[in-house]
Residue, then its C-alpha position, 0 to 999 in steps of 0.5 A: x364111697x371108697x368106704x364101701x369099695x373097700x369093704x366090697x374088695x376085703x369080702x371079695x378077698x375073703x370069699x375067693x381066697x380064704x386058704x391064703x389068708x389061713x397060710x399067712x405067717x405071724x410075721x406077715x400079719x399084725x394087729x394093732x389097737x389105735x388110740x386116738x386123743x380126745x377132740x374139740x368137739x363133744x363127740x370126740x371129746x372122749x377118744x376114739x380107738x381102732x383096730x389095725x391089721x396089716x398084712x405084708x403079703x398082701x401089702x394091705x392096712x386097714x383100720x376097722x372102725x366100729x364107732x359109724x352111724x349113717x347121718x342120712x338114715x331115714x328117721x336118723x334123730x328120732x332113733x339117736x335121741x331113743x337110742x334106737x340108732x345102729x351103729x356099724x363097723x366100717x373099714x378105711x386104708x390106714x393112711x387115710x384114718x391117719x391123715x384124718x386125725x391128724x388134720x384135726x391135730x389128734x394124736x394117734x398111739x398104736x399098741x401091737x398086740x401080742x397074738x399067736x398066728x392062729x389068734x390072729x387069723x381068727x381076728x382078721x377072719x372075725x374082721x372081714x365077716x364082720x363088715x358084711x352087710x348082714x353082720x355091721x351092725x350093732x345097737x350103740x351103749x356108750x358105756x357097755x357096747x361102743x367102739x372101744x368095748x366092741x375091740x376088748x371083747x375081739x381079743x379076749x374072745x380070740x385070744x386062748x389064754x385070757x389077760x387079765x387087766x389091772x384097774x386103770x383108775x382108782x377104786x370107787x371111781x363112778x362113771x359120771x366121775x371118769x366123764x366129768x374128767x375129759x369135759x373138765x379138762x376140755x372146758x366143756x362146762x355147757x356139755x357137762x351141764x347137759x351130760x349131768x342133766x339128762x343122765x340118771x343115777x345108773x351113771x353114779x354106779x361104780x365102775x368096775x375094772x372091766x367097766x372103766x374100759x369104755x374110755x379109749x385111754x382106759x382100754x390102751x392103759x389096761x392092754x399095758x397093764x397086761x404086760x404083767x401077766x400075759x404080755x398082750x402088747x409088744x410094742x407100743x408107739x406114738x404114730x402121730x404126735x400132737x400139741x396138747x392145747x386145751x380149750x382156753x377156759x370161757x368167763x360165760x361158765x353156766x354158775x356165771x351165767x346163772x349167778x348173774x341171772x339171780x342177783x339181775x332178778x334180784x336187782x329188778x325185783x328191788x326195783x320200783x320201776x314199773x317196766x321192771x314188774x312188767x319184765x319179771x311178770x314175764x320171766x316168771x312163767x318163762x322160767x315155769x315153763x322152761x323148767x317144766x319143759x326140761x322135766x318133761x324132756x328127763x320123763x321122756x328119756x326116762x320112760x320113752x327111750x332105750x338109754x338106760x343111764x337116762x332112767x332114774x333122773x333125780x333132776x326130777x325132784x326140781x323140774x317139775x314137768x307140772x311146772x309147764x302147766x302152771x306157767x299159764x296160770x302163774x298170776x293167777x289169784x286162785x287159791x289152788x296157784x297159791x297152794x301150788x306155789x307153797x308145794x314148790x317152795x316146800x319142795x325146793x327147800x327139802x331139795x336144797x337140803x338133801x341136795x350133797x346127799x341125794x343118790x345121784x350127784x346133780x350139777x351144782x350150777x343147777x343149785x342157782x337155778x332152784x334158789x331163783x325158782x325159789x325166789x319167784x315162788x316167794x315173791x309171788x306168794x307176797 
């Protein structure tokens, strides 16, 4: 609610009395870029960046967000997993913004940006139309089109002599290495697993200077490096302190996990127990199914989805969405089960293989689950 007053009032400001706000001086008006650190949970594993305008004329100083999605849009989960959801820039007093981050012990670096008076009545002016009803939105891309492009592209595009930006990170450097680094470094193995899963191999492309701008800490380090040439920022300055605490590392990793998973199954396999034959007799068209349920899902985002890094999944020469059918007839003494099972053990042995070699880069715990599924098949075959 204050949210929405607050974008009532700016509109308000700017539709009664737009001579004051191309009167102001450069002294009385700045504009900052915000960069928040990552946070504990996956959403705001990867930072968060703003955009500052302070105003001492008017005393006002707000932050313009454009990472806001409306959790009570009707059809909210359809649209977020087919990546039809709208995002909208939002605006919020910047105290508030602060103590936000800092309830949750996020650091917070601002960069004042080096902008003549008319650049900066240009961003403000491009600001306040912005956060009109008919103008917010916008169709979210993580990669291409998030908050913290959305920001790049506001200077650049108001900003008369263009800066040019060094790489931050090194060169050949992928897009699915750049977000490996933050999930590593928060201990999000789980995350990463179904980060690694579902996106395709458009996320092993390599990011150019410009692409790498996507991470909020690539964006603010190359403002900085732009001091070389055009000076972009003036001042830069850590306004909220924070403990650099990571995630302790967890033992229930999923190559743990999965690795205990395998040498259980072989263990109960080994066994002459006949409750051991009854479980495994279970597990086997559990695990059929549940790997043909994640092909389905891959060939979902893939085909049925706007996500355009889901396209092109090479999880697919393992999951196998057939794998959800032959789970029903997975003891079956039919000869096209017994064809069927040779096909997947041909199958997983040439993806072992090729596995280090494919044009995507696959998670490596999901190495285990193809060698147990290649167990199974073996077994079964006996």
């Amino acid at each position: 609610m204050k949210r929405t007053l607050l974008s009532i009032l700016l509109i308000s400001t700017l539709t009664h009395f737009p001579n004051c706000i191309f009167a102001q001086d450069s002294s009385r008006l700045r504009i900052s870029l915000l960069t928040c650190t990552p946070g504990d949970e996956l959403y705001s594993t990867f930072g968060h960046s703003a955009l500052r305008v302070t105003d001492s004329s008017s005393l006002q100083d707000i932050v313009f967000n454009y990472g806001t999605f409306n959790f009570d849009e009707p059809g909210f989960y359809t649209k977020f997993i087919r990546g039809k959801l709208l995002y909208f820039v939002s605006t919020s007093y910047f105290n508030e913004f602060k103590e936000e981050y800092q309830a949750t012990n996020r650091g917070i670096t601002e960069q004042v940006l080096n902008l003549s008076a008319e650049e900066k009545v240009a961003v403000e002016k491009f600001l306040f139309h912005n956060i009109q009803e008919e103008n917010k939105y916008y169709q979210y891309d993580f990669l291409f089109d998030n908050c913290t492009t959305r920001l790049r592209d506001i200077i650049i595009q108001h900003k008369k002599n263009r800066p040019a930006f060094k790489a931050v990170m090194p060169e050949g450097t992928r897009f699915r290495q750049a977000i490996h680094q933050y999930l590593d470094k928060n201990n999000m193995q789980w995350s990463k697993l179904g980060i690694d899963l579902l996106l395709g191999a458009p996320t092993d492309a390599v990011m150019t200077a410009e692409q790498s701008q996507f991470l909020p800490d690539n964006l603010m380090k190359a403002f900085d490096s732009s001091n070389h040439g055009n000076n972009l920022v003036l001042t830069k300055t850590e306004l909220y302190p924070y403990d650099n605490l990571h995630q302790a590392k967890s033992f229930f990793t999923p190559v743990t996990i999965f690795l205990l998973l395998l040498v259980g199954i072989i263990a109960l396999d080994l066994s002459k127990n006949k409750w051991a034959a009854a479980f495994l007799s279970g597990f086997d068209g559990l695990l059929f199914f549940i790997t043909g349920a994640a092909g389905i899902l891959l060939l979902f985002m893939w085909l049925g989805t706007d996500h355009a890094m889901c396209k092109n999944n090479f999880n697919l020469i393992w999951a196998w969405p057939t794998h959800a059918v032959a789970a029903f007839f997975i003891h079956s003494k039919k000869g096209w089960i017994k064809k069927y099972l040779n096909v997947t053990i041909i199958g997983l042995l040439v993806v072992l293989i090729s596995w280090f070699f494919l044009p995507q880069q696959l998670n490596n715990s999901l190495l285990i689950i193809c060698l147990l599924i290649l167990f199974r098949s073996v077994r079964k075959l006996v």
